[in-house]
C-alpha positions, 0 to 999 in steps of 0.5 A: 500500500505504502509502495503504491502512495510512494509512486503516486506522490513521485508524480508531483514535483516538489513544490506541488500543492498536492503532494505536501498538502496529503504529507503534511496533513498526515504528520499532523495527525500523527502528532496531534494524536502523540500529543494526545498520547504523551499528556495521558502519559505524563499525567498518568505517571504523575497520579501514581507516582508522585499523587498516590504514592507522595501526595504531591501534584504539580500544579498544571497551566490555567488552559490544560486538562487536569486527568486525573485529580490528585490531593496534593495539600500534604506531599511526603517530601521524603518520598518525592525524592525516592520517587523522582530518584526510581523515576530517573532510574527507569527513564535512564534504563529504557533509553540506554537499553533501547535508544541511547540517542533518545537521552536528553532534550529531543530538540536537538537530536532532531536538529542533528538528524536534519543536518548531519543524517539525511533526515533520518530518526530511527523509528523506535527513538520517538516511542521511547522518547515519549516513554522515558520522558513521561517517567521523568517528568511524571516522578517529578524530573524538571524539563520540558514537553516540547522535546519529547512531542517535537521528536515524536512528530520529527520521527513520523515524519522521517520514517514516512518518508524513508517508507515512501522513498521520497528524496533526503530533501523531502524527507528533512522538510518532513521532519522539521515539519513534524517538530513543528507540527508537535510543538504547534500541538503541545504548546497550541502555538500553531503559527509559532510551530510553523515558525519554530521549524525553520528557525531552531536549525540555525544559530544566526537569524536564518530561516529554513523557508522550504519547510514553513509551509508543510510545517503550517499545514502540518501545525494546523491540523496537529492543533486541531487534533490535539484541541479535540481531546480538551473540553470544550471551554478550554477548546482552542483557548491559550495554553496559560488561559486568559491573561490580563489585558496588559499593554505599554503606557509610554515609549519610555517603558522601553529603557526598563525593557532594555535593562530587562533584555540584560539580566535575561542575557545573564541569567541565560549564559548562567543557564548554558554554562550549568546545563552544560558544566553539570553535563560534563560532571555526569560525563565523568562520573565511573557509573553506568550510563544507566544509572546517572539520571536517577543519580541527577534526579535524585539530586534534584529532588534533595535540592528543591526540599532543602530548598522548601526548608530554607523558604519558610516551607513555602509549597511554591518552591517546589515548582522548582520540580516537573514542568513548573508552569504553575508558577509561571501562571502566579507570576501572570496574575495581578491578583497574586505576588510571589515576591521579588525574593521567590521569583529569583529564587524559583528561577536560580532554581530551576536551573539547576533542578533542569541541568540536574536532571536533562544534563545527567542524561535524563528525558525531556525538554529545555523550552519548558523550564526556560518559559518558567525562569524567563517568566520569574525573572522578567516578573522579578524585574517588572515589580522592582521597576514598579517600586523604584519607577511606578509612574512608568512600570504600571504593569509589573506582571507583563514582564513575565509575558516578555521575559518568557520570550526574552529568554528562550529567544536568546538561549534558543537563538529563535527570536520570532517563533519565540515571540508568537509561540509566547503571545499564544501560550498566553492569548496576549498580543498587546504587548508585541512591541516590547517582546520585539524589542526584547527578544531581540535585544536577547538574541544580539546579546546572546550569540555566542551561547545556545542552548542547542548546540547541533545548531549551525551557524547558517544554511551555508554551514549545513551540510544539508545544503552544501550543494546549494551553496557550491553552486551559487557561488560558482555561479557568480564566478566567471572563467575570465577571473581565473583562467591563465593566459599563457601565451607560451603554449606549445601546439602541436601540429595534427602530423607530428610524429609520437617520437617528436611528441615523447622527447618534447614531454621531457623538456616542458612541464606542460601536461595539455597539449594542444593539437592544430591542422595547417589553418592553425585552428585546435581539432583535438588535444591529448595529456602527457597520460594520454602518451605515457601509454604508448612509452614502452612500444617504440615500434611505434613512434615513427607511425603514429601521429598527434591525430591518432594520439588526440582526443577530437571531441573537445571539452572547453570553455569560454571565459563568460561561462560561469565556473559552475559549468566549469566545474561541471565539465572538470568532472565529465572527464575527471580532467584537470586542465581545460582549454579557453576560446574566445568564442565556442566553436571558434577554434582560437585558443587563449589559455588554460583554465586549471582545475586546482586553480579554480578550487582555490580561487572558490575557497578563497571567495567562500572564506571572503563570503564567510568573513562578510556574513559574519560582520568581521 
């Protein structure tokens, strides 16, 4: 059956409607469904594991479908951290057993699998990926749900195209639509899905534009399949419910915002450098594999108790545990005041709870836990300006809104999927002016750091397209800027005998020769290789001549033709030198145009491109 949609979709060209319209469509569903699928899981496990067993139940965003109902007035903090440590152990033994490519956040394996293999995800890395991280963060293991669900629609969207035998391009622009298209589901961010597809792969403010539209349609229809399983109330409405109605009062707000975008920048390079400081530590550390994630989570959870312990005993502080967005949804409400004190704490917090337990080799993701640290730190900074500026800063809680997207713009280096995927998580669009400028402001701030660091600089590192490039450039290179124009080349005339030809190889270094009829007009020409041949039968010297030596059927080049043809005609023949006419045809030769010569005249002008693009 499958053989049978394969040849049927072969029919279209790339860029026909059809064709991606039926594929992106079928990704969509198929990621809407493991949406779907992968929040039964997580709250499944967090019922038993941490309701039933510790008597703790993390609080869920104002918009999301509670499943199960859990009292969780009275955890049993010991247990949260046996808990959390078997759940780390279960998680690190399914994926060392069945997918050790699945440990960590997803996000990357999927940038890694689009630039690096040909698109291609093994087909039981997404099942145990979804697996492994509803353990983690159902036993309480702090990370995200954009990794897991973005690897379960890449990984459908790689195998269906490996099962359809399209080509590795399709079947890339098929897994990035299959993150998108998870990601669009979980978050109910179909626009900032589409958007977040093309623009993860890259570090620099690159955009992958051939996945954008499969990738919306694939978004789209995971959406409204995800939005399916939800009540009707919560149907299509925002992930954090309805927020206030925040807005900019003054031009003048943006000097507070600018100041916002610097503590977000530092708080960032914190967040990279423990993620992955504490990633080398698990690294080093003479256990098994296996073992380490429970080893981290287990850390974890010891850290956030001491943590309750040393705050008064305050229950907000264990937001610091599983996703967080519970505290996210406090630090969005006008009604309710964590305090600068907790909100910094919550966010110093979670960084090291998430590099505990993703960095040690746990499952799950890096988006989530930045929403919760971007969102305390932008509150934090909100209420402080609102105390030292109140006439200016009216607003203090519409700065988690713009540090939620502040944040993740810089870490992740994907500034506008960022600002749309945050303004739907929160139905909030009055605030695009300041969360523009912000993330911005992060994102030029933050280069040299990522989160993802599968990311490349720009398509024209990736070896997904280094084709592309290749020839754009030699596109752009003439004949006439390399070719050496030699008027010493030696012709050899069409009736000159093989003993002339052998005795004149010893005395000239060149290795291309040339051969003209008496009108002194180019019929053919040989190589040096092409007499070596005929060395060891001297016999034959004195009968053969340049014509029965020479090859008639000439490949040459003008010097408008670009060096893209060039190389092409290098590489008909495997030659290394072609002749150079001033016109085709026209029989007059000119010079040479030599192969090593056009190689090093292409690395010079790519390393100039580079250099440019760079701003150096």
């Amino acid at each position: 059956m499958l053989k049978r949609v394969g040849d049927f979709l072969h029919g279209f060209e790339f860029k026909s409607t059809g064709k991606w319209f039926v594929l992106s469509t079928a990704i969509g569903v198929v990621a809407g469904i493991g949406a779907i699928v992968f929040q039964f899981l997580c709250q499944a496990v967090v019922y038993v594991a941490l309701g039933l067993l510790a008597g703790y139940s993390p609080e869920e965003p104002a918009g999301e479908r509670v499943l199960f109902e859990v009292d969780g007035s009275s955890p049993v903090l010991w247990m949260i951290v046996v808990v959390m440590t078997a759940g780390g152990l279960v998680s690190g033994w399914l994926v060392q057993k069945f997918a050790p490519e699945a440990a960590g956040h997803g996000t990357d394996a999927a940038i890694q699998a689009f630039h690096q293999d040909r698109g291609r995800i093994r087909a039981r890395i997404p099942i145990v990926k979804a697996i492994a991280s509803a353990v983690t963060l159902g036993t309480g293991g702090s990370g995200g749900r954009e990794g897991p669900i973005a690897q379960i629609g890449a990984g459908f969207g790689s195998f269906l195209a490996t099962r359809l035998k399209l080509t590795d391009r399709d079947r890339r622009i098929m897994l990035a639509a299959g993150m998108g298209a998870g990601v669009g589901s979980i978050f109910r961010a179909p626009l900032a899905g589409a958007l977040f597809a093309g623009e993860i792969l890259y570090k620099d403010a690159e955009l992958e534009s051939d996945v954008i539209v499969p990738a919306a349609i694939s978004s789209i229809i995971g959406y409204s399949v995800y939005s399916l399983s939800l009540p009707e109330d919560r149907r299509f409405a925002p992930l954090f419910g309805a927020t206030p109605d925040f807005t900019v009062g003054t031009p003048f707000e943006l000097i507070p915002f600018a100041l916002l975008a610097i503590v977000l920048v530092l708080v960032g390079i914190v967040y990279i450098k423990t993620f992955y400081g504490i990633h080398r530590l698990f690294e080093l550390l003479p256990v098994k594999p296996f073992i380490r994630p429970a080893i981290g989570a287990g850390l974890a959870g010891l850290f956030a108790i001491a943590l309750f312990f040393q705050m008064g005993q305050d229950e907000r502080v264990l937001s610091v545990l599983s996703t967080g967005y519970g505290a996210v949804q406090s630090a969005l409400d006008p009604t309710q005041s964590l305090g600068i004190r907790l909100l910094i704490t919550i966010a110093l917090a979670k960084i090291v709870t998430t590099s505990l337990t993703i960095g040690s080799g746990g499952s799950g993701g890096v988006f989530g836990p930045s929403m919760v640290i971007g969102g305390c730190v932008g509150a934090a900074v909100g209420q402080y300006f609102h105390q030292l500026w109140p006439e200016v800063v009216t607003q203090p809680h519409a700065y988690a809104i713009v540090g939620m997207a502040g944040f993740f713009a810089g870490c992740a280096h994907a500034p506008f999927s960022t600002i749309i995927m945050v303004s739907e998580m929160t139905g909030n669009y009055n605030l695009l002016l300041p969360t523009m400028w912000v993330s911005t402001l992060c994102f030029l701030l933050c280069r040299r750091w990522t989160l993802y660091v599968k990311q490349v600089p720009s398509r024209l590192e990736s070896p997904a397209h280094r084709g592309d490039f290749i020839v754009d450039i030699l596109e752009g290179m003439k004949v006439a800027d390399v070719y050496r124009r030699d008027p010493n080349i030696k012709f050899i005339p069409e009736s000159t005998s093989l003993d002339e030809i052998v005795h004149l190889l010893a005395k000239t270094h060149q290795q291309y020769f040339p051969v003209v009829d008496t009108q002194n007009q180019v019929v053919g020409i040989f190589s040096a290789n092409d007499v070596r041949s005929y060395l060891y039968d001297e016999t034959i010297w004195q009968l053969a001549v340049a014509r029965d030596v020479m090859v008639s059927n000439v490949v040459s080049v003008t010097p408008d033709d670009d060096l893209n043809t060039a190389l092409q005609r290098f590489t008909s023949r495997n030659l290394d030198e072609l002749p150079v006419f001033d016109v085709a045809g026209s029989g007059r030769m000119l010079g040479m145009l030599r192969r090593k010569e056009t190689i090093a005249f292409y690395n010079q002008r790519l390393m100039e491109h580079k250099r440019f693009v760079d701003g150096e």
